[in-house]
KEBA-997298 format. One record per atom (N, C-alpha, C): x, y, z; residue in three letters. Coordinates in steps of 0.1 Angstrom, whole numbers, plus 5000, padded with zeros to 4 digits. Each point is the difference from the previous one (the first is absolute). Layout:
BEGIN
XYZALA/...
END
This chain:
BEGIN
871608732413UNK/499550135003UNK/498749985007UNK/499650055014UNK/498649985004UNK/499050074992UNK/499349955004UNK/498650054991UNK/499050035008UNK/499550154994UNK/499050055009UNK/498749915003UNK/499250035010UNK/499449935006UNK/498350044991UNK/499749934994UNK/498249984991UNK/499350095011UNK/498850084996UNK/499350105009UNK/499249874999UNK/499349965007UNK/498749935007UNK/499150084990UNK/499649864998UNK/498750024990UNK/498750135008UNK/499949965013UNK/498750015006UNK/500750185002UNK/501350064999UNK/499650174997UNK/500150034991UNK/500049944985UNK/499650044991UNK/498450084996UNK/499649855006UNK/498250015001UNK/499150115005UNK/501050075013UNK/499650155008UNK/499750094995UNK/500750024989UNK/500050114993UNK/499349954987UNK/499050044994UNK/499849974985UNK/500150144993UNK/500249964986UNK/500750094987UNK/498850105005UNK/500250134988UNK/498650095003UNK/499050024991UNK/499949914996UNK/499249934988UNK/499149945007UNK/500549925005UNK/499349895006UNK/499550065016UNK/500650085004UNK/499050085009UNK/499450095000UNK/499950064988UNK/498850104995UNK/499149944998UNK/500049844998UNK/498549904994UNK/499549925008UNK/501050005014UNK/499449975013UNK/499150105008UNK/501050124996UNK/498750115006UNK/498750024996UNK/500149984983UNK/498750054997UNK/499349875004UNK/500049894999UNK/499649885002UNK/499250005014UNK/501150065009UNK/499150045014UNK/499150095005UNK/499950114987UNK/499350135001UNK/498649954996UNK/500149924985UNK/498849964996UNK/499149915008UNK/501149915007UNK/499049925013UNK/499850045009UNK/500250145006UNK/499450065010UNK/498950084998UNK/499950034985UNK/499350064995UNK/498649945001UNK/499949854987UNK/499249935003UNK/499549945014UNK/500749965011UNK/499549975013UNK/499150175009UNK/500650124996UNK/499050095006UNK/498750024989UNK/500249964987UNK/498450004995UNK/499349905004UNK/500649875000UNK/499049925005UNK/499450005019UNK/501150065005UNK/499450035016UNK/498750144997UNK/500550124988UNK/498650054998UNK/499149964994UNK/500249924993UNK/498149924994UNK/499749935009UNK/500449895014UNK/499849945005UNK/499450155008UNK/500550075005UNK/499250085011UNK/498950054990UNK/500050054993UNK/498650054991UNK/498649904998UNK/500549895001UNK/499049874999UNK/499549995013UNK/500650015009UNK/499849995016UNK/499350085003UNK/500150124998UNK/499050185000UNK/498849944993UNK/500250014988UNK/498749994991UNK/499149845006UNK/500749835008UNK/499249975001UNK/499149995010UNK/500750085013UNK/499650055012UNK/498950104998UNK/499650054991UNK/499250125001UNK/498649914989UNK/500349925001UNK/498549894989UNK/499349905011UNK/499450015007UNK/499249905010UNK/498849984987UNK/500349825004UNK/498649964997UNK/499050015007UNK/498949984987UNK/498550005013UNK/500049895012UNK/499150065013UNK/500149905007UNK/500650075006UNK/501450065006UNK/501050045006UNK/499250115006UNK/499949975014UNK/499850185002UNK/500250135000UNK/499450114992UNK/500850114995UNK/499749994987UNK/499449904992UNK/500249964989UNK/498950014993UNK/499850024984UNK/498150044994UNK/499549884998UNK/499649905012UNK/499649905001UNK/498550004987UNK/499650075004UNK/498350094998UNK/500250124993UNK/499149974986UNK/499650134997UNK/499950165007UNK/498849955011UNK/500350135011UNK/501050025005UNK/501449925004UNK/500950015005UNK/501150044988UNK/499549984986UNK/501250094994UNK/499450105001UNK/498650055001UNK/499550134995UNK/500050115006UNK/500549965013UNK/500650085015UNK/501350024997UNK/501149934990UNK/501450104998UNK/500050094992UNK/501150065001UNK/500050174992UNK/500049944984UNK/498950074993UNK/500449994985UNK/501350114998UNK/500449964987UNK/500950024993UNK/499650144996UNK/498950014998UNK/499350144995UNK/499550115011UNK/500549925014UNK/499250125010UNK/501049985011UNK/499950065008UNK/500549995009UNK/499549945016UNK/498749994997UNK/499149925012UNK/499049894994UNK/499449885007UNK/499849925001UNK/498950044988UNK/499249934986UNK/498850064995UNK/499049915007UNK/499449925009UNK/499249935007UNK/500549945009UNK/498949975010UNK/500049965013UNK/499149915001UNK/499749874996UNK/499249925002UNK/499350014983UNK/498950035006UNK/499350014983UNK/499850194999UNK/500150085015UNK/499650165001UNK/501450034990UNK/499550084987UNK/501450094995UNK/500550095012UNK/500850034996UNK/501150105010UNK/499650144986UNK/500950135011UNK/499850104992UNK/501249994992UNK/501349925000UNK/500850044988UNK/499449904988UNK/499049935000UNK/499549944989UNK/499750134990UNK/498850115003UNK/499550064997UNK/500950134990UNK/501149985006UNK/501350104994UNK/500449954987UNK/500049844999UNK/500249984990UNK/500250064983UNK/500650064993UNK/499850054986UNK/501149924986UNK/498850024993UNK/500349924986UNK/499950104989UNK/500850024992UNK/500350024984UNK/498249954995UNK/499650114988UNK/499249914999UNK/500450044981UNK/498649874987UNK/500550034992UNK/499750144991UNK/499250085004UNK/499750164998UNK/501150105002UNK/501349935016UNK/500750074997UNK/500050085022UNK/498550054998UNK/499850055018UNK/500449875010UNK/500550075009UNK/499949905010UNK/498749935008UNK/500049875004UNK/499049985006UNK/500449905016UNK/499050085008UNK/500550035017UNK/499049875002UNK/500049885009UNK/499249955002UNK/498850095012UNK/500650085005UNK/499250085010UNK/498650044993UNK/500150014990UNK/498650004993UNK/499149945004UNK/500349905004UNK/499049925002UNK/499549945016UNK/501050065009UNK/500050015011UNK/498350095011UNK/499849885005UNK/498350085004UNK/499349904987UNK/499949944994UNK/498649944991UNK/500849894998UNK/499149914995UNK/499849824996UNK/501050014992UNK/500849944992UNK/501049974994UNK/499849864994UNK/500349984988UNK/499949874995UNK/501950024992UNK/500749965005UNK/502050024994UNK/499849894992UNK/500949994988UNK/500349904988UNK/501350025000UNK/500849885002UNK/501049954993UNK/500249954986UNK/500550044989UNK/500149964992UNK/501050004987UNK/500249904989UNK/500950084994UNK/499349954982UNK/501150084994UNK/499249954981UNK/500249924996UNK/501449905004UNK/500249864998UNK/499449895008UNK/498850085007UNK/499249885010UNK/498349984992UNK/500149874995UNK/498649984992UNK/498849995006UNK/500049985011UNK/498650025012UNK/500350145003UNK/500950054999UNK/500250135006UNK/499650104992UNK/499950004984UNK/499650074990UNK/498449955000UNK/499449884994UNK/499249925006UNK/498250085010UNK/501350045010UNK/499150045012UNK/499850135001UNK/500350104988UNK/500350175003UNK/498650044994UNK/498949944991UNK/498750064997UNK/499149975015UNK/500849895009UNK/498849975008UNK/500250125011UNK/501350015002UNK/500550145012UNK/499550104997UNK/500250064986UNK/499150114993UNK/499049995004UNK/498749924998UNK/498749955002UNK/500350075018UNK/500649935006UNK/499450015013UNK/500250185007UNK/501150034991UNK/500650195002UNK/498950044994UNK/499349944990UNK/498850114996UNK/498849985006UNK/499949895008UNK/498949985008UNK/499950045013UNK/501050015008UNK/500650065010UNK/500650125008UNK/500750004990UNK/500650125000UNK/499150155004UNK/498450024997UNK/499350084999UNK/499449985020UNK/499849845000UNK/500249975019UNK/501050015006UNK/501050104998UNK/501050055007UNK/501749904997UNK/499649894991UNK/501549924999UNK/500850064993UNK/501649965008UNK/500950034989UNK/500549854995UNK/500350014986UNK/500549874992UNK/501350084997UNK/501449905003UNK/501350074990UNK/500649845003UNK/500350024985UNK/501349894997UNK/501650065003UNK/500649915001UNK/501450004999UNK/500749884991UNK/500650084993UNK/500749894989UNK/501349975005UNK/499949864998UNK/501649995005UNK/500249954984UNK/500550114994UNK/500750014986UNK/500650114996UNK/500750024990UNK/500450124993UNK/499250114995UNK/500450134998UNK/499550104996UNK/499150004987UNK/501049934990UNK/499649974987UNK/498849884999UNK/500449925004UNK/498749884997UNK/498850065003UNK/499850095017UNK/499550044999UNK/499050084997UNK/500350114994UNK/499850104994UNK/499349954986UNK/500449904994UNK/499649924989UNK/499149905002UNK/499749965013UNK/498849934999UNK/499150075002UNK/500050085011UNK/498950105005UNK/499550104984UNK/500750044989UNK/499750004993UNK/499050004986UNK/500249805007UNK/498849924990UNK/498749955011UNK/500949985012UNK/498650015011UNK/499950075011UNK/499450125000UNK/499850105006UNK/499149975013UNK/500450065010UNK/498949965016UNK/500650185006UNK/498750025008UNK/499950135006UNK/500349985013UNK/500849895006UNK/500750005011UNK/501050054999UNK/500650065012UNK/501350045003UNK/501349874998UNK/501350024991UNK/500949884997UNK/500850085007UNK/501149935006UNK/501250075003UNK/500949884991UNK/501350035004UNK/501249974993UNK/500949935013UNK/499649905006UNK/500649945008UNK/501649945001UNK/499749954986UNK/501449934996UNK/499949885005UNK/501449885001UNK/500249905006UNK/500050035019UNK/500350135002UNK/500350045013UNK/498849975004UNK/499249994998UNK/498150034999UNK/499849815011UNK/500949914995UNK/499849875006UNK/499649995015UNK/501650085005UNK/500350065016UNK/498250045002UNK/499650074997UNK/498650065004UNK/499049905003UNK/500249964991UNK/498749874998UNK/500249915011UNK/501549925000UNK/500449965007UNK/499750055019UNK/500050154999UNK/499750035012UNK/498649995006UNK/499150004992UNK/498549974999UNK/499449884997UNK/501249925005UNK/499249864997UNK/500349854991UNK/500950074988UNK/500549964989UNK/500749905000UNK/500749885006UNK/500649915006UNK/500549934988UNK/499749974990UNK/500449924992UNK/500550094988UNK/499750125000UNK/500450104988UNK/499450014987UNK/499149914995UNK/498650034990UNK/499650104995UNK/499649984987UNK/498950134997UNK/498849914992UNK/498750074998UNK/499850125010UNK/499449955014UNK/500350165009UNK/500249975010UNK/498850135008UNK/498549975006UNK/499650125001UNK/499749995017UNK/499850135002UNK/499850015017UNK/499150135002UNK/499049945005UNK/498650095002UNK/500450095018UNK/499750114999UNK/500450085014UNK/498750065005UNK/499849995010UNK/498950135002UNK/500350135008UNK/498750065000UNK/500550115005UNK/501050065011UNK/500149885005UNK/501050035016UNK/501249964995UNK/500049964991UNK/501549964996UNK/500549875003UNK/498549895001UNK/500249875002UNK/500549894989UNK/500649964997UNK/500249844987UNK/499149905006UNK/498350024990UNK/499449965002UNK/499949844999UNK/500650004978UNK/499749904996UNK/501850014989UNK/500249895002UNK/501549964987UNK/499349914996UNK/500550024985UNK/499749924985UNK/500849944994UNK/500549904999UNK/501149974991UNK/499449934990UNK/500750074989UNK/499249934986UNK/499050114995UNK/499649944986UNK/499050114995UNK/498650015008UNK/499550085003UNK/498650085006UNK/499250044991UNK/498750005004UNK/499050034987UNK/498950135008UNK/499150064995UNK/499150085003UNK/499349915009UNK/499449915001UNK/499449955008UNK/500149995013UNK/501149975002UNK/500749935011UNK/500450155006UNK/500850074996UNK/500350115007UNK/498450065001UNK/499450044993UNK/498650085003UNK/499749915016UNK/499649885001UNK/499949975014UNK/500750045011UNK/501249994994UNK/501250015012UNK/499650165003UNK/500350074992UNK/499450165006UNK/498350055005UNK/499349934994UNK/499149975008UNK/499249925011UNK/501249995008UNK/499949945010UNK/500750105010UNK/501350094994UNK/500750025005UNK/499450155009UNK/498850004989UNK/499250215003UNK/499349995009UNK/
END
């Protein structure tokens, strides 16, 4: 009797059961899947490291004054031009711990002595009888003295407290860095102070604790 002729192995193979091609599909679904996430983190890494110039690079905050000339985060226009404030410096407003708001415009038109500072900074705590001292010495010659804490509501509130000063505090927060930073601040420290005068010049930057003495000169030089 002849005998039919064996199907060739190789169209068996064409076809696979559907078992086994439901686990090819998803097999290929999942690797397509994974190949377009990694083509979007690869583009996202590309975005984000195209938009980071180091210093040096032209365009770039080589210089203090040259970060101090981009848009803060808090304004919309440049807050300095050299060492002259600009007028969106002046717009500036902070939470304070009483509760009112406080406008730096206050102080806009007279000498200015600004304090960076915060409650977990021990020169920064330290240096708050000497800033007192110079608001009550001054202050009556037309100065304005205001800190900015770059701290929380609560700590605050709790130091001021136990050590009371008749300067103006606002409530800067960590956001408060950006500022400093725009004025000079380069390394990010506290405390951190910056004497202004009337025209709205950055006379003198302080980094580190300041005493009555040294500021009393600096402003009297400045009149």
């Amino acid at each position: 009797m002849p005998q039919k002729p064996a199907t060739p192995p190789s169209s068996r193979a064409q076809t696979p059961p559907p078992a086994q091609s439901g686990q090819a599909n998803r097999r290929v679904l999942v690797l397509a899947g994974l190949v377009a996430a990694a083509g979007g983190a690869l583009l996202a890494l590309k975005r984000k490291t195209d938009s980071i110039k180091p210093a040096g690079v032209p365009g770039s905050p080589a210089s203090a004054a040259q970060a101090a000339t981009e848009a803060s985060p808090t304004a919309s226009a440049p807050l300095i031009t050299g060492d002259q404030l600009a007028p969106a410096f002046w717009q500036q407003a902070f939470d304070t711990p009483k509760g009112q708001p406080l406008n730096l415009g206050i102080a806009q038109g007279k000498p200015t002595l600004l304090n960076f500072w915060a409650t977990w900074c021990p020169p920064c705590v330290k240096e708050m009888p000497e800033l007192d001292r110079f608001h009550r010495e001054f202050g009556p010659k037309g100065w304005k003295v205001i800190g900015l804490a770059i701290d929380g509501p609560t700590p605050v509130k709790e130091f001021l407290a136990k050590v009371g000063v008749g300067f103006d505090i606002g409530l800067a927060g960590f956001g408060g860095t950006e500022l400093a930073q725009a004025l000079g601040n380069t390394s990010g420290g506290l405390p951190f102070s910056v004497l202004i005068d009337a025209k709205g010049r950055v006379m003198h930057r302080k980094m580190g604790a300041t005493h009555y003495d040294e500021l009393a000169a600096w402003a009297s030089k400045m009149a």
